[in-house]
KEDREN-201443 format. One record per residue: residue in one letter; z, x, y of N, C-alpha, C, O in turn; residue number from 1. Coordinates in steps of 0.2 Angstrom, whole numbers. Each point is the difference from the previous one (the first is absolute). Last residue first. Layout:
BEGIN
   code     npz     npx     npy    capz    capx    capy     cpz     cpx     cpy     opz     opx     opy   pos
      a       Z       X       Y       Z       X       Y       Z       X       Y       Z       X       Y   NUM
...
***
This chain:
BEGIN
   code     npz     npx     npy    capz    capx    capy     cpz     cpx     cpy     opz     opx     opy   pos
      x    -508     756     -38      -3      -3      -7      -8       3      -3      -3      -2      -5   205
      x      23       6      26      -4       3      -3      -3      -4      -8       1       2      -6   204
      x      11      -9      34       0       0      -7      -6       2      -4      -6      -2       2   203
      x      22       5      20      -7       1      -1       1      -2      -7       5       3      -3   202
      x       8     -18      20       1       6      -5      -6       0      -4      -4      -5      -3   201
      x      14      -9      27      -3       2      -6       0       5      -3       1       6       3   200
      x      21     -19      11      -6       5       0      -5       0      -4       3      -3      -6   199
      x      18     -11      19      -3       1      -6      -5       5       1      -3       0       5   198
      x      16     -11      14       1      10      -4      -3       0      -7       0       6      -2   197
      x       1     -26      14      -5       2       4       3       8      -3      -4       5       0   196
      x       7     -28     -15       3       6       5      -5       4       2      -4       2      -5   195
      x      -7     -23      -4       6       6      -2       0       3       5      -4       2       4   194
      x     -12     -25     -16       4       2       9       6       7      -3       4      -1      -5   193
      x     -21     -11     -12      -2      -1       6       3       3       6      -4       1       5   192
      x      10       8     -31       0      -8       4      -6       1       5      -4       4      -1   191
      x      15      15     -17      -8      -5       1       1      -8       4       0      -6      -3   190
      x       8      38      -1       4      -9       2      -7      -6       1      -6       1       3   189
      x       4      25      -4       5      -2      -7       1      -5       2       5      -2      -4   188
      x     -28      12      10       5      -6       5       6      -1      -7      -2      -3      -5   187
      x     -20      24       3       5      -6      -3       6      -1       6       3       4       3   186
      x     -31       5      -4       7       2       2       4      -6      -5      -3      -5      -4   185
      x     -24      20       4       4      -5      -4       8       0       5       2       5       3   184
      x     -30       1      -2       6       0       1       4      -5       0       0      -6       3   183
      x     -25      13     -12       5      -4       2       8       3       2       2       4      -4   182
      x     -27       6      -6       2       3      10       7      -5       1       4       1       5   181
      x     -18      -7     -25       4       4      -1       5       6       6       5       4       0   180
      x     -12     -31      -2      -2       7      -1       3       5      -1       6       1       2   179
      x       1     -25     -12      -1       4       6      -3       6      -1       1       3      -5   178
      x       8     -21     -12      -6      -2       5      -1       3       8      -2      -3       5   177
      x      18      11     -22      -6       0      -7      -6      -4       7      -6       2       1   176
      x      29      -1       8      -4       7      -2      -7      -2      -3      -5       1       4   175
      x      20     -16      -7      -3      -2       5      -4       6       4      -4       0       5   174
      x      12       1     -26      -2      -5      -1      -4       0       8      -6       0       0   173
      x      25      13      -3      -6       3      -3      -5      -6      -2      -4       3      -3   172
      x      25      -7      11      -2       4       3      -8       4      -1      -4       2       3   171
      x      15     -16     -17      -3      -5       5      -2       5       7      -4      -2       4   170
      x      16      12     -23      -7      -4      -3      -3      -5       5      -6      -2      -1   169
      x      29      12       5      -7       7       2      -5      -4      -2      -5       0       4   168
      x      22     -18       4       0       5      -5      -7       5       2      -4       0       4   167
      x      15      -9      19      -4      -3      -7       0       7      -6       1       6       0   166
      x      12     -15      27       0       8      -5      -1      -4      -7       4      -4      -3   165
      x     -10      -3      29       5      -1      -6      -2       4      -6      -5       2      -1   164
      x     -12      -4      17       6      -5       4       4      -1      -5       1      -6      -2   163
      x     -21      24       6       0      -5      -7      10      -2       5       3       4       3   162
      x     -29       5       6       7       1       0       5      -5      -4       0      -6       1   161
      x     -26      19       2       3      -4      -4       8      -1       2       3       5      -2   160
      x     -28       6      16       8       0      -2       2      -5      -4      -2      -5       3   159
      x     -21       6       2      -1       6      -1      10       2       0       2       5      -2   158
      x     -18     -28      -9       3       4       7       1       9      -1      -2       4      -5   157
      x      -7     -28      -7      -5       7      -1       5       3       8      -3       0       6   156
      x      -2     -19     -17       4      -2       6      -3      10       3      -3       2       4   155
      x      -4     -11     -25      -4      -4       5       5       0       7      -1      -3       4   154
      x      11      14     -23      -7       3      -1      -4      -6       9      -1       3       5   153
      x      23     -10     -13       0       6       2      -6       4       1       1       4       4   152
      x      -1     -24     -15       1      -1       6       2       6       2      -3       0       6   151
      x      -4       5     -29      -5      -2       6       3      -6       6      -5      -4       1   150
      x      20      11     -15      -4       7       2      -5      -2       4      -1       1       6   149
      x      16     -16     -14       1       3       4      -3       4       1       0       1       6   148
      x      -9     -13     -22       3      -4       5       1       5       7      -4       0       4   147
      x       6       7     -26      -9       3       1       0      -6       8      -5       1       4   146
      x      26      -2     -16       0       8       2      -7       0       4      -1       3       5   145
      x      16     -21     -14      -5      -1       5      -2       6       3      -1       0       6   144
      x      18       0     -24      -4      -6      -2      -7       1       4      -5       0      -3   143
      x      21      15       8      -3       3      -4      -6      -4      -5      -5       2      -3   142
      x      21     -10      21      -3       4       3      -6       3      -6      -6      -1       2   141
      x      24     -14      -7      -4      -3       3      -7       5       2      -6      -2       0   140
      x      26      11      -7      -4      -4      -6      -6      -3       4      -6       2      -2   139
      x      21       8      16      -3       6      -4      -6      -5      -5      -6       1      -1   138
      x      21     -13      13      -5       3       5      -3       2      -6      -5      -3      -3   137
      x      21      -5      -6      -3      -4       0      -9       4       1      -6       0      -2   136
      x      28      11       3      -3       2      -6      -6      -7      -2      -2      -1      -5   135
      x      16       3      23      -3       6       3      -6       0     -10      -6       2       0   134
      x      18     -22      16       0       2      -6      -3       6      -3      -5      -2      -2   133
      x      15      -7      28      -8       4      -3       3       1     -10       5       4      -2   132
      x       7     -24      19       0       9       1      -6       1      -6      -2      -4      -4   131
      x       3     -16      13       3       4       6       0       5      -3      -2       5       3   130
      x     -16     -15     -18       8      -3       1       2       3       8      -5       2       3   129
      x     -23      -2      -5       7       1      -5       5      -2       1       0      -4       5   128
      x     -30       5      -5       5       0       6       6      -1      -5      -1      -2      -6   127
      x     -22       3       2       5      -5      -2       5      -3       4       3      -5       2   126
      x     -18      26      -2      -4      -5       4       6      -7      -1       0      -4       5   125
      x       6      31      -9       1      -5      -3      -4      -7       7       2      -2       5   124
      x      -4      22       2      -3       4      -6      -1      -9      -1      -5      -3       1   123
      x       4       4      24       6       1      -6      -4       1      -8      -6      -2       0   122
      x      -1      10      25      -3      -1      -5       7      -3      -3       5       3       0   121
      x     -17       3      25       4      -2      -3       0      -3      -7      -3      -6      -1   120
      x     -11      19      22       0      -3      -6       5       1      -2       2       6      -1   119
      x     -12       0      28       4       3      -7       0      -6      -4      -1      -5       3   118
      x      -7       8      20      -3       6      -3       2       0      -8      -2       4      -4   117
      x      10     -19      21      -4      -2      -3      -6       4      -4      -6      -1      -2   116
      x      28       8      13       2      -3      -6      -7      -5      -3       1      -2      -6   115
      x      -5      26      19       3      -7       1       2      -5      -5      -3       0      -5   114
      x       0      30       8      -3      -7      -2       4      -6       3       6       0       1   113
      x      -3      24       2      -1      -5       3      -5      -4       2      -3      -2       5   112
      x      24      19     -19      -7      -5      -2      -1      -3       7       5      -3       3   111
      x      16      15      -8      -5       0       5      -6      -1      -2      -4       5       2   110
      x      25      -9     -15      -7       5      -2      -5       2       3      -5       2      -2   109
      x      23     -19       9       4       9      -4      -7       5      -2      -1       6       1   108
      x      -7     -29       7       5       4       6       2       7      -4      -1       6       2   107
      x      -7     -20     -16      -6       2       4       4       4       4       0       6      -1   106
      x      15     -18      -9      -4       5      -5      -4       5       5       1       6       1   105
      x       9     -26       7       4       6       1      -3       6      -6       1       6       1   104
      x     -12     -28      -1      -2       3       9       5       6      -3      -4       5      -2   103
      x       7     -18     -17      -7       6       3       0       0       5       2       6       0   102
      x      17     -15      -5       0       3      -2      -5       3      -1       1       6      -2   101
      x      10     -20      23      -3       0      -7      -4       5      -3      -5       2       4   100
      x      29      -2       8      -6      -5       3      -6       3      -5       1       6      -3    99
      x      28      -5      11      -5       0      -6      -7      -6       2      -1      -5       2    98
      x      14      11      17       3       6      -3      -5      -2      -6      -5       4       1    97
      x      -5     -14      16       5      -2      -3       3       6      -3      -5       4      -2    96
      x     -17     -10      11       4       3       6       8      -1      -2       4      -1       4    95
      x     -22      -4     -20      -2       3       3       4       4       5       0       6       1    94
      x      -4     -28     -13       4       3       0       3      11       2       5       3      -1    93
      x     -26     -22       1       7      -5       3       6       5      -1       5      -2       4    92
      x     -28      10     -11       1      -1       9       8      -3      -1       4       3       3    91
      x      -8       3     -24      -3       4       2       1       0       9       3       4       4    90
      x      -1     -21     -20       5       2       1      -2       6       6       1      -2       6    89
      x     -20     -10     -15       5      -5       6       9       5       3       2       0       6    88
      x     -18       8     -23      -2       1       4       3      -2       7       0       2       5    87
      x       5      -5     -27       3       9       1      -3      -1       9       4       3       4    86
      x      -4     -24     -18       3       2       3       1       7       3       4       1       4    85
      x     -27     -12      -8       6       3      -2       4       1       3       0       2       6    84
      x     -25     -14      -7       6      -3       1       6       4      -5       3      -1      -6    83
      x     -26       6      10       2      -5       4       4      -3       4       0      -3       6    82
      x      -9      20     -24      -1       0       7       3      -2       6       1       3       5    81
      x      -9     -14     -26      -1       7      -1       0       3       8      -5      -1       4    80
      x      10     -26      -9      -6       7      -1       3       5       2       4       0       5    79
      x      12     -15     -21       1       0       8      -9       4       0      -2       4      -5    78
      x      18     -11     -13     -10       0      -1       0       1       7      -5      -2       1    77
      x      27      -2     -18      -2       4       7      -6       2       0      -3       4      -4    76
      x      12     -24     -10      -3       5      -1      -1       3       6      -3      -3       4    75
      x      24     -12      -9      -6      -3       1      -2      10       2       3       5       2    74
      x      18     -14      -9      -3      -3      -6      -9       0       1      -4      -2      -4    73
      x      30      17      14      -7      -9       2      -3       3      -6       2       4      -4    72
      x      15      12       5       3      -8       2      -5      -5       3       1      -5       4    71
      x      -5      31      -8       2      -5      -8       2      -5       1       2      -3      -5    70
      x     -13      19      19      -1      -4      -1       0      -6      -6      -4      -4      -3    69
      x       6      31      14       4      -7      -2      -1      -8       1       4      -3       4    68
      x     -21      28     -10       2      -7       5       7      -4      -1       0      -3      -5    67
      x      -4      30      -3      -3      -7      -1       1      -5       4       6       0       3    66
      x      -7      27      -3       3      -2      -6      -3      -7      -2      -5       0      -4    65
      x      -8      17      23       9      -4      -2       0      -3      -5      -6      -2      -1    64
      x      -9      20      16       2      -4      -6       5      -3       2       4       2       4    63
      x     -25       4      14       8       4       0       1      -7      -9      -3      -5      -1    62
      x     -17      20      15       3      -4      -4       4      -1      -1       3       5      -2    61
      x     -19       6      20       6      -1      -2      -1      -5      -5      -3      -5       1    60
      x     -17       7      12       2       7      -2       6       0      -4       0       4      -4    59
      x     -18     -24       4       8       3       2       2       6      -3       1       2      -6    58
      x     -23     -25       9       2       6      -2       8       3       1       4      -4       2    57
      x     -19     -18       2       3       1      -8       0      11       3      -3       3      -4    56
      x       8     -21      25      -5       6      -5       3       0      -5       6       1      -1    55
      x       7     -13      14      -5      -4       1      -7       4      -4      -5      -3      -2    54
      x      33      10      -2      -7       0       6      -7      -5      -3      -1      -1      -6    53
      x      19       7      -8       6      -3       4      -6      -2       6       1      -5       4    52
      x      -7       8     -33       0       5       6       4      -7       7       1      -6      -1    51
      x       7       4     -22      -8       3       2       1       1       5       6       1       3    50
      x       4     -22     -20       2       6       3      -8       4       4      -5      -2       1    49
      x      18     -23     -17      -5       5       4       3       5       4       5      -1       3    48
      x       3     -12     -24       1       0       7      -5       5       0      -1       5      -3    47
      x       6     -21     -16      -1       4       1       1       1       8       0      -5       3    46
      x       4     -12     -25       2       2       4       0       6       4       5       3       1    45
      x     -11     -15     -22      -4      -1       6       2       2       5      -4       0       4    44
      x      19      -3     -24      -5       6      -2      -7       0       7      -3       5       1    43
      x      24     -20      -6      -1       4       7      -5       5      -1      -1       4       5    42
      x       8     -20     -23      -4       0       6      -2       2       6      -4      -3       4    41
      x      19      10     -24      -9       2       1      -3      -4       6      -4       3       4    40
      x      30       5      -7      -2      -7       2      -7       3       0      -2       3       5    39
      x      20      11      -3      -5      -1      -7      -3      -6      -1      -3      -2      -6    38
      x      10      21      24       1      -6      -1      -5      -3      -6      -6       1      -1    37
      x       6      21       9       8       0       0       2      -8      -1       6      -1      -1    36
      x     -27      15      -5       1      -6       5       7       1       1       1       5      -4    35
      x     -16       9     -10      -2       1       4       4      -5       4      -3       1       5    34
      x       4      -4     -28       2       9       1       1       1       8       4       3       2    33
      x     -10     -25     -11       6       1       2       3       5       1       5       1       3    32
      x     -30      -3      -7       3      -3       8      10       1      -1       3       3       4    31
      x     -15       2     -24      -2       5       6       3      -2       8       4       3       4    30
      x      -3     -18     -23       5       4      -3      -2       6       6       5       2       4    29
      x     -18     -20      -4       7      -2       3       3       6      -2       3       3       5    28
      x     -27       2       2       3      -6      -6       7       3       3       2       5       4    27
      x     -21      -4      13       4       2      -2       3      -5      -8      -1      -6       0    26
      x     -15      -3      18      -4       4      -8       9       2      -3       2      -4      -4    25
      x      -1       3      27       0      -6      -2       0      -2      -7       4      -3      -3    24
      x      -8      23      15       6      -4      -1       2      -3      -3       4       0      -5    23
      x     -25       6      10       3       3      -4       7      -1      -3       2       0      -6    22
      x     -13      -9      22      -2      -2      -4       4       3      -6       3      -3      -4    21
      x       0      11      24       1      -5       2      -3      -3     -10       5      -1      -3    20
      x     -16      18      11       7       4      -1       5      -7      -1       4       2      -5    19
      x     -26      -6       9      -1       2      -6      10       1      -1       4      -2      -4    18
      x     -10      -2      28       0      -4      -6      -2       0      -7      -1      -5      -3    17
      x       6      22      20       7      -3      -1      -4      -8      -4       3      -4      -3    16
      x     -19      20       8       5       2      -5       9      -4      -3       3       0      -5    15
      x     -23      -4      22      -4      -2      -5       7       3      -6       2      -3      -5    14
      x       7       7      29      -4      -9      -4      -1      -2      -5       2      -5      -2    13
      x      -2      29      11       5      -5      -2      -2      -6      -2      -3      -2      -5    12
      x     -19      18       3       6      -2       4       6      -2      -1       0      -3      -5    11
      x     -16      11     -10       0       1       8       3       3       6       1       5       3    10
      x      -6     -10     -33       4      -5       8      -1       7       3       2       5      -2     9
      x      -7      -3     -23      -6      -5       6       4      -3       6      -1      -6       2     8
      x      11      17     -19      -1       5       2      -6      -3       7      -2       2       6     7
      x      16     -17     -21       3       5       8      -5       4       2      -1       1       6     6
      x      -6     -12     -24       3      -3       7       1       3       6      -2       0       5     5
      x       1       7     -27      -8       1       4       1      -5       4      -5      -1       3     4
      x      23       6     -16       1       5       4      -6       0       3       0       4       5     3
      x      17     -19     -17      -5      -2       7      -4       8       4       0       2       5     2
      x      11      -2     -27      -3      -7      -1      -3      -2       7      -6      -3       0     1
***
């Protein structure tokens, strides 16, 4: 329905507003598949995401599940960039046994990239309960497949590091918007801050 939309964006911006509409658009029976909250008026609900540097580019990508931001009522529109926690955490936490969970990625995988070298994605834009409805993600994911590809396509990295262990369909999804030179890890734990012994894992999709 939105496929000459997307195909005509760019950039983030132009896409998280069609992407955002869409939303919106959503009929009730699809939003309940995809929400963990059935209340339609939170159908506007969306969080931005994207690159963490001042440059729309980023060699790293790192995935995650969804925003928690199921206890306000008000749309995460923050600019692209901006305003993340991964990034705030990232310095404040740092010299602490658990300290945040891309800087320590970069570090195990001797990358040396900077945290403003890298892009941060949640599939689900809605954002969810405290814990991950795993068969909402999936749904939701499958709803806004041609969505995801092309922000993954305009982020266009050369490592994907996925922050929580997603079904194989979402694995291939975000596959479907990288080259074929991508390389893939998986983070089995998806927060912001973890034990300095966590490791990455080459992942083959």
């Amino acid at each position: 329905m939105y496929k000459e939309e997307i195909d005509r964006c760019n950039i983030l911006d132009q896409l998280f507003k069609v992407w955002k509409k869409a939303q919106i658009d959503e009929c009730d029976e699809s939003f309940k598949k995809t929400y963990f909250n059935y209340d339609v008026s939170r159908k506007y609900i969306f969080s931005k995401d994207g690159f963490l540097g001042n440059e729309d580019k980023a060699k790293v990508l790192f995935v995650c599940r969804e925003p928690h931001i199921y206890d306000t009522e008000k749309s995460k529109d923050e600019k692209n960039g901006k305003f993340f926690w991964v990034k705030e955490c990232a310095v404040k936490n740092k010299s602490t046994e658990y300290y945040n969970l891309p800087i320590k990625c970069l570090e195990d995988l001797k990358l040396k990239s900077t945290i403003d070298e890298c892009a941060y994605i949640n599939i689900n834009k809605r954002g969810g309960d405290s814990t991950c409805d795993m068969n909402r993600l999936k749904t939701y994911a499958e709803t806004y497949r041609d969505f995801i590809v092309k922000e993954v396509e305009i982020i266009n990295p050369e490592i994907v590091i996925f922050l929580g262990k997603l079904d194989n369909s979402i694995y291939e999804i975000v596959k479907e918007g990288c080259a074929d030179n991508t390389t893939y890890y998986l983070y089995l734990r998806h927060h912001s801050m973890y034990w300095k012994k966590l490791v990455p894992e080459r992942l083959d999709i």
